[in-house]
C-alpha positions in Angstrom: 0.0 0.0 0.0 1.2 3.3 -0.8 0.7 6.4 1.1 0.1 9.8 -1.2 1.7 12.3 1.3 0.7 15.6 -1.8 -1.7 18.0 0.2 -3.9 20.8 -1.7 -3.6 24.3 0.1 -6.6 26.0 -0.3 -8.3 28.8 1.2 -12.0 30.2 1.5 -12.4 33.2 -0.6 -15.2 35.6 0.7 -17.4 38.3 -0.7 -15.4 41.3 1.1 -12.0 39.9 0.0 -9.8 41.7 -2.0 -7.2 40.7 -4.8 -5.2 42.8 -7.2 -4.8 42.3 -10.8 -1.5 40.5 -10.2 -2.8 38.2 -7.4 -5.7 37.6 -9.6 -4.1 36.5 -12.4 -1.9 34.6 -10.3 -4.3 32.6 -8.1 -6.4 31.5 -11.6 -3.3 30.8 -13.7 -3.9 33.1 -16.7 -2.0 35.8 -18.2 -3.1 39.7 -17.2 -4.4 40.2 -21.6 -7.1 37.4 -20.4 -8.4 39.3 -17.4 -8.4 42.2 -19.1 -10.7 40.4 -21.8 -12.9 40.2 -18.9 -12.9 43.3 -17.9 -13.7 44.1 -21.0 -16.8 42.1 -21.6 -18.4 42.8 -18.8 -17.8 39.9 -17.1 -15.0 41.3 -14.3 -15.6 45.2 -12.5 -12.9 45.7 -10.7 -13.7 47.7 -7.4 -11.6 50.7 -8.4 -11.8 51.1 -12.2 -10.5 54.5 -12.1 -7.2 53.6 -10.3 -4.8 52.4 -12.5 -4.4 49.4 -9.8 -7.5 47.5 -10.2 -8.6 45.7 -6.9 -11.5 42.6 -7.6 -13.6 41.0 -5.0 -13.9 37.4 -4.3 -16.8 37.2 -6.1 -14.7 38.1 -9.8 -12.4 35.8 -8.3 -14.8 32.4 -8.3 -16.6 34.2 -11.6 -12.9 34.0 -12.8 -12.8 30.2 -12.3 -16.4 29.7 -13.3 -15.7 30.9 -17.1 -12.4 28.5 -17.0 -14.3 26.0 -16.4 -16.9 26.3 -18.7 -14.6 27.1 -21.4 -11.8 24.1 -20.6 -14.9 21.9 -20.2 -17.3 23.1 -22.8 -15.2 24.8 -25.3 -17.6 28.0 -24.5 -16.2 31.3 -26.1 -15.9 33.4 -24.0 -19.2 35.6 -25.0 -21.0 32.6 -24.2 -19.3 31.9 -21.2 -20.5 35.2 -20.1 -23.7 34.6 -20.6 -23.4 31.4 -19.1 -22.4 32.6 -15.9 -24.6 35.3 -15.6 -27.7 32.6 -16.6 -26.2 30.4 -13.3 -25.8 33.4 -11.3 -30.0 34.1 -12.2 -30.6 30.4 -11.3 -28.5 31.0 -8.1 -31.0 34.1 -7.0 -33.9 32.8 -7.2 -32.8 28.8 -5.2 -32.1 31.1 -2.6 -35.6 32.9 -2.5 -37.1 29.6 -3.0 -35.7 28.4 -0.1 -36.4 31.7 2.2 -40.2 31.6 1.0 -40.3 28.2 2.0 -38.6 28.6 5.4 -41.0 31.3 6.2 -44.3 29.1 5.2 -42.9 26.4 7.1 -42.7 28.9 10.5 
C-alpha cells in the first residue's frame, strides 16, 4: 500500500476579499491580456476602475474560475461563457428565494 503524502492548500475566498490584478491572475493561472478580456466584456468590474491598480472582489475571483471551467470543459467562447455565468448566477437568486419563501411558510 502506498501512502500519497501531496496535500492541496486552499483557502475560503469571501465576498469582502480583496485581490489585485497581479494576485488575480496569479491565483487563476492566466495571463493579465485574459483578465483584461474580462474586464472588458463585462464579465470582471474591478472595485476601483478608475485607479490604475485595479482591486477585484472574491466574487470576480470564483466568476474568474467559473468561465475556466466552462470554457476548458465546454469549449464556451468566451461571450458565451458570459452569458453562461450570468444565466447560473439568475438560477442561483432565485434557489435562494425559493428556499427563504419556504422557510417562512414552514414557520
Amino acid at each position: 500500500m502506498t501512502i500519497n503524502h501531496d496535500a492541496i492548500d486552499g483557502i475560503i475566498v469571501e465576498d469582502d476579499m480583496e485581490f489585485s490584478f497581479g494576485e488575480l491572475s496569479h491565483i487563476c493561472a492566466v495571463n493579465a491580456e485574459w483578465i483584461i478580456s474580462l474586464v472588458e466584456e463585462g464579465i470582471l468590474e474591478p472595485m476601483n476602475i478608475t485607479s490604475k491598480q485595479w482591486r477585484f472582489s472574491g466574487a470576480c475571483l470564483r466568476r474568474v474560475q467559473v468561465i475556466q471551467r466552462l470554457q476548458k470543459d465546454l469549449g464556451v467562447n468566451l461571450a458565451g461563457a458570459a452569458l453562461a455565468l450570468q444565466l447560473l448566477e439568475e438560477v442561483e437568486i432565485l434557489r435562494t428565494r425559493l428556499s427563504i419563501i419556504k422557510s417562512s411558510d414552514i414557520g
